[in-house]
N, C-alpha and C positions, 0 to 999 in steps of 0.2 A: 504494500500500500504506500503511496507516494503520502508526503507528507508537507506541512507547512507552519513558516514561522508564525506565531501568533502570542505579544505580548497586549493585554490588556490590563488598566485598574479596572478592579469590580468594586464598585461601591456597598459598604454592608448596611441594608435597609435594617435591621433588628438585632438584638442581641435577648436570649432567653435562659433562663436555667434547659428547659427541656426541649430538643425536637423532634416529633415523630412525624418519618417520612413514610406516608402510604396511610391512606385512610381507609386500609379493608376492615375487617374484623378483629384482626389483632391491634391495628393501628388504631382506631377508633376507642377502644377500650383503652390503649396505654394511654392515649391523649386526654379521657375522662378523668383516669384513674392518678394522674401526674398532678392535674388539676385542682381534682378534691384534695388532695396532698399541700396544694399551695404555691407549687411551682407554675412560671408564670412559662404555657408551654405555644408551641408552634406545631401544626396539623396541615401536614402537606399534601396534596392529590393532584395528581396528573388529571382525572379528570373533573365534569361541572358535581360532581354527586359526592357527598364522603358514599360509605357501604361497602367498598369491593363488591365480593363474589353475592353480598346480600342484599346491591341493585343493581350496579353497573354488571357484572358478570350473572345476575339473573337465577342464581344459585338457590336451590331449596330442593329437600327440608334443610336444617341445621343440621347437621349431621354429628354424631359421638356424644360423650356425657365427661364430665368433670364433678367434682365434691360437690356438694352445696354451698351456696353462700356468695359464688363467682357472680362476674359481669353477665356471664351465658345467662342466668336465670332471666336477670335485669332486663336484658336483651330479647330474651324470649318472649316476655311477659309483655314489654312494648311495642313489639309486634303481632301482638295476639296469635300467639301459636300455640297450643297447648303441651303440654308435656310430655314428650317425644314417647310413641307406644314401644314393645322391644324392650324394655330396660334402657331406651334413652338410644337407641342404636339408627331408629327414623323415626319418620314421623307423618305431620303436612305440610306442606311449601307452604312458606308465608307470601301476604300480599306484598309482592314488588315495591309495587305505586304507592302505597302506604308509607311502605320504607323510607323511601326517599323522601316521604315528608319526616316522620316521625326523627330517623336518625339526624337530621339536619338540626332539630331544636332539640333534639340529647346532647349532641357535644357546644352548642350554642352556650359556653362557661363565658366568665367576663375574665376567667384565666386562659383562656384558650381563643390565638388569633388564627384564622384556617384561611389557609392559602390554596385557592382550585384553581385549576387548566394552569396549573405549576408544577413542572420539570425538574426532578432533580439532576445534576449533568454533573457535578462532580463534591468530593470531598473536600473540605478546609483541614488541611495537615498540618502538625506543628512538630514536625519529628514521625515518631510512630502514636500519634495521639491525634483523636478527629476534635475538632473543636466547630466544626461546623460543616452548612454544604454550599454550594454554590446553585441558584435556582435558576430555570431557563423561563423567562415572563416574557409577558407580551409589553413592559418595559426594557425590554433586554435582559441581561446576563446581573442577576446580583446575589447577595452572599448571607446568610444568616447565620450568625453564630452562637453556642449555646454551650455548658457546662457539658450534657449530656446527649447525644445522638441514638436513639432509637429507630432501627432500620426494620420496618416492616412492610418493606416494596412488595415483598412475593419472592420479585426475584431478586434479593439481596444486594441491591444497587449501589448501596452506599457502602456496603461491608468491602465490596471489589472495587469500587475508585478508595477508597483507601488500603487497597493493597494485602484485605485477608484474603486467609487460603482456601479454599472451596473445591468440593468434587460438584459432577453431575452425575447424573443418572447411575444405571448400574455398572459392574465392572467392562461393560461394552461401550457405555457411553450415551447408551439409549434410554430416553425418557419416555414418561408416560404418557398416552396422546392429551390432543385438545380437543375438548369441545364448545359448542355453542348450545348452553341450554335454552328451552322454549315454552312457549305456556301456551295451552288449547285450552276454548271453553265451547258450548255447547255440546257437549258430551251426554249421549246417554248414561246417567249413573247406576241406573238397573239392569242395565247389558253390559259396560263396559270392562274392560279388564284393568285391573292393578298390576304392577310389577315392578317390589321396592328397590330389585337390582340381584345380581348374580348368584347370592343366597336364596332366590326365590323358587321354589319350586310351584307355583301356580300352574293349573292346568289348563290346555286349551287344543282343542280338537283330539281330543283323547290323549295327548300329550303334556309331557312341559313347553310351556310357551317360548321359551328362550332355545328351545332345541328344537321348536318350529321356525322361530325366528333363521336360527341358522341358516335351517335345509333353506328358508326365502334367501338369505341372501346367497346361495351355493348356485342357488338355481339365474342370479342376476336380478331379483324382484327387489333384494336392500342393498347399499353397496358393501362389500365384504368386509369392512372394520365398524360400520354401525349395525353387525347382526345381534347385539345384547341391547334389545329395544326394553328402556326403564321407565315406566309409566307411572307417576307418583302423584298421589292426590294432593290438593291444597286445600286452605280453607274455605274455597269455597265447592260448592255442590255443581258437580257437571266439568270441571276443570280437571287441567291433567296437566303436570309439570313431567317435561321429555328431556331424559338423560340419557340421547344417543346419538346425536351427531361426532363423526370422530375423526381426527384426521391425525395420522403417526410420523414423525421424523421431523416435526415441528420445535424449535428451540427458541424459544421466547427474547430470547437473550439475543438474537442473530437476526438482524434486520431481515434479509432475502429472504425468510422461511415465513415471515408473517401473514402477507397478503395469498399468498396462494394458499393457507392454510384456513383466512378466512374467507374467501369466496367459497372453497369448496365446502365449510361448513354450511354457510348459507343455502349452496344449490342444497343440501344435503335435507337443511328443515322443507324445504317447498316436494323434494323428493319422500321426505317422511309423511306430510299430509299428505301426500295425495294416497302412498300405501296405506294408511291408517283407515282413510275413508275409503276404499274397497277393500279389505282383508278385516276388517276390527269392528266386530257390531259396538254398535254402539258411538262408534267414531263415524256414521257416516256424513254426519254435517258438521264435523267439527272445525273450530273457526281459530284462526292463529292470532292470537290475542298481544303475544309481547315475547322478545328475545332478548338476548343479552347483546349488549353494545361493544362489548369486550370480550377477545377469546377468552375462553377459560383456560387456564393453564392449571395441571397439576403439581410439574415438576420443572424446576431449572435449577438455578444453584442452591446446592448445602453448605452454610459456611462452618467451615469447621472450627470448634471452640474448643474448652479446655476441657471439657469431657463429650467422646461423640456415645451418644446410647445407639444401643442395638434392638433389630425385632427379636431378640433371644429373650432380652431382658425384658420386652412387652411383653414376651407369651409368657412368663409363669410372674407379671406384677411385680417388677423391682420395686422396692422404697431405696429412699435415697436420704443422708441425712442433712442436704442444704437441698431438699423441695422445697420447689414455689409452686410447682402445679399438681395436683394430688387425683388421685383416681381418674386420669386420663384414660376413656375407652373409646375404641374403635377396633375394626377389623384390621390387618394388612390387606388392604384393599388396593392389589398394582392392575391397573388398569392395562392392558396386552400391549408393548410398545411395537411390536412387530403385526400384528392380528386386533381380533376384535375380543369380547371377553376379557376373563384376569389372564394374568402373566403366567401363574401358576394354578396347578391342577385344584391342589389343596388349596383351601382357603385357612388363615393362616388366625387366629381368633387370640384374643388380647384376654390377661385378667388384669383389671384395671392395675394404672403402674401411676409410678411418681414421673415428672421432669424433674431434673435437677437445676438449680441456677448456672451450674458452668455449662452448660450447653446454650446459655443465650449469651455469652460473653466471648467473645469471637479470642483466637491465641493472635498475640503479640502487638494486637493495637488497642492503643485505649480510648477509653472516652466513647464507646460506643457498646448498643447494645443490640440483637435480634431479637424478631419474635415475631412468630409466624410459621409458615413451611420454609424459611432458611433457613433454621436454629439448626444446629449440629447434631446432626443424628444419620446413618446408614440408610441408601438407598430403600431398606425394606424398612426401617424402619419410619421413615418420610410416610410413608404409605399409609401410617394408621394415625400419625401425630396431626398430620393437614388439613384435618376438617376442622369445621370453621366452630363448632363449640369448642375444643380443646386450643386452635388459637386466640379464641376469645379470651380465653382466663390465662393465656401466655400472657398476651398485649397489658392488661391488667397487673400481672405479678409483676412485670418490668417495668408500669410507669410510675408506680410505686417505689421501686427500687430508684427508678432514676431521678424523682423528685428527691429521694432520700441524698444522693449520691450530692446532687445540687445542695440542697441545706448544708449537708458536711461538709462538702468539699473536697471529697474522696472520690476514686475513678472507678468504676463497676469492678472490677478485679479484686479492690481491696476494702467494697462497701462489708459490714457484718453481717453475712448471712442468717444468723440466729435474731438478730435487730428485724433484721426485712420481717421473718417469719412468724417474729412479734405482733409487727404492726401486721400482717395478713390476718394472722387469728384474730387479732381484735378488732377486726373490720368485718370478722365472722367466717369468713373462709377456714374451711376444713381444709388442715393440712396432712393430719395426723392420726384417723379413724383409721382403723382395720376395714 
């Protein structure tokens, strides 16, 4: 790649105790949760919406379960969802539209300034220590600076312009596809089928529906990486939230892979309604009601911290004794990066496990924290930590920590983890039930 000189001043519009860049669900929560603490913090979004994956990406149900006590409940509850059936493992997609009203006047703090259709583009370094970022605005190029940096991009943007280290996908390389989820309404609710995803054995046409689905797409009726057709209810009656558009070899992080991965999602919903309404009673007038704006991405960078967890240690429920996120469950749920369906035969099942704090404190640079799907954990293990309740109560334990980190004066590396988990229990968060 050819290259060029280019020295400019950035002028610095703000200076804060806290900033958290990315307003999905983990980011959203830290920014609250920093907030309530008293730090005077900065909430940055590339796009017009805070929510992530919970407007702009179109994502439902909430998916996984955490202790009681967390943000997830808070969150739930303000979105009128009720209380995930499963033991918390799905449930019903909440309303969109809602959202994006309701979460706009949740982080509306007179602590918290939110900066949208802003760009994070690069890191403020002062050595091996972030002290801030550099925003890309439709003033131009300027700088915000802050005690404490909270990276909850997704794809850990901030963590890699400041120089941590990071794998991707598995030991090949290969991540988990993308999709575009969508929402149908005019649904027959007393003919239609349900299908809450790959553990589902629902039957249809004297079969499992997902192994009908297949033989459709073998035959050329679905295209061959959207044949695990996920049909999930919402709140309301006759709707159906669609988790099956899919497109593989997409890296989020890699400009060339974006646009052809979302055109092809898109042909892909207009190609699902129209299979739905001849193949699916119940689907025969059903109406495409709203999509996501945004690919969904599952996977791109891991950064790697001072401790990486493993799926070994999900599957028999590690405790850890610096938790900040306590009974995190979910499946290992890898999405097929080569194919359609999971990755793996077996489906891989969690007994609820702790995070530990060194898995959001990236190695060798300070002044910065994750929290999210880039915290430091192994490819299989990314897999069950990524849903959007258990990064919820990430976002939360970290903005906490990092208003803390602000007051003191201390760098996340060396804030006192038994203090944090002080202040978590006394804010009521389980950390420490069996």
């Amino acid at each position: 790649m050819n290259t060029i000189a280019y020295t400019r001043e950035i002028p610095v519009r703000k200076s804060y105790d806290v900033i958290v860049c990315g307003a999905g669900p983990a980011g959203i929560c830290a920014a609250v949760a920093a907030a309530r603490q008293g730090a005077k913090t900065a909430l940055l979004e590339r796009y017009g919406i805070p929510g992530g994956n919970l407007t702009s990406g179109h994502v439902g149900p909430i998916l996984g379960s955490v202790s009681k006590g967390t943000m997830r409940d808070e969150v739930c509850t303000l979105l009128g969802v009720r209380d995930n059936d499963m033991d918390g493992k799905t449930g019903v997609a909440h309303d969109m539209e809602k959202a994006r009203i309701a979460l706009v006047e949740w982080i509306d703090h007179e602590n918290i300034d939110v900066y949208l259709q802003t760009m994070v583009s690069d890191a403020v370094m002062e050595g091996n220590t972030v002290k801030g970022v550099i925003l890309s605005t439709k003033e131009g190029l300027q700088a915000l600076t802050a005690s404490v940096v909270i990276d909850a991009t997704g794809d850990g943007d901030v963590a890699c312009f400041a120089g941590c280290e990071f794998e991707k996908g598995r030991d090949d390389g290969l991540m988990q596809p993308v999709t575009l989820e969508f929402t149908l309404d005019n649904v027959d609710e007393e003919r239609a089928i349900l299908c809450i995803g790959d553990i589902d054995d629902v039957q249809f046409h004297g079969q499992r529906f997902l192994d009908w689905c297949k033989q459709q797409a073998e035959a050329g009726a679905l295209p061959k990486n959207a044949a695990a057709v996920r049909l999930h209810p919402t709140v309301y009656k006759g709707s159906r939230q669609v988790n099956t558009t899919q497109v593989n070899g997409c890296d989020s992080t890699k400009l060339e892979t974006v646009y052809e991965a979302e055109l092809e999602l898109r042909r892909q919903i207009r190609l699902l309604q129209n299979f739905f309404r001849e193949n699916l009673p119940g689907y025969e007038n059903c109406k495409l009601v709203g999509s996501a704006s945004t690919t969904g991405i599952r996977e791109s960078r891991r950064i790697l911290g001072e401790y990486v967890i493993t799926a070994e240690e999900l599957a028999v429920g590690k405790r850890f004794e610096d938790v900040i996120v306590h009974k995190a469950d979910f499946l290992v749920d890898i999405h097929n990066p080569t194919g359609s369906g999971q990755a793996e035969k077996k489906i891989q099942y969690c007994i609820p496990y702790d995070l530990p704090y060194r898995c959001f404190v990236p190695r060798r640079i300070d002044g910065l924290y994750t929290a999210g799907r880039c915290i430091s954990g192994t490819h299989r293990a990314h897999a069950s930590y990524r849903v959007m309740s258990i990064c919820m109560a990430m976002g939360e334990a970290v903005g906490v920590a990092a208003a803390m980190c602000a007051e003191n004066g201390c760098t996340p590396r060396s804030l006192n983890v038994k203090a944090l988990q002080e202040k978590l229990t006394g804010m009521g968060i389980d950390l420490f039930s069996e």
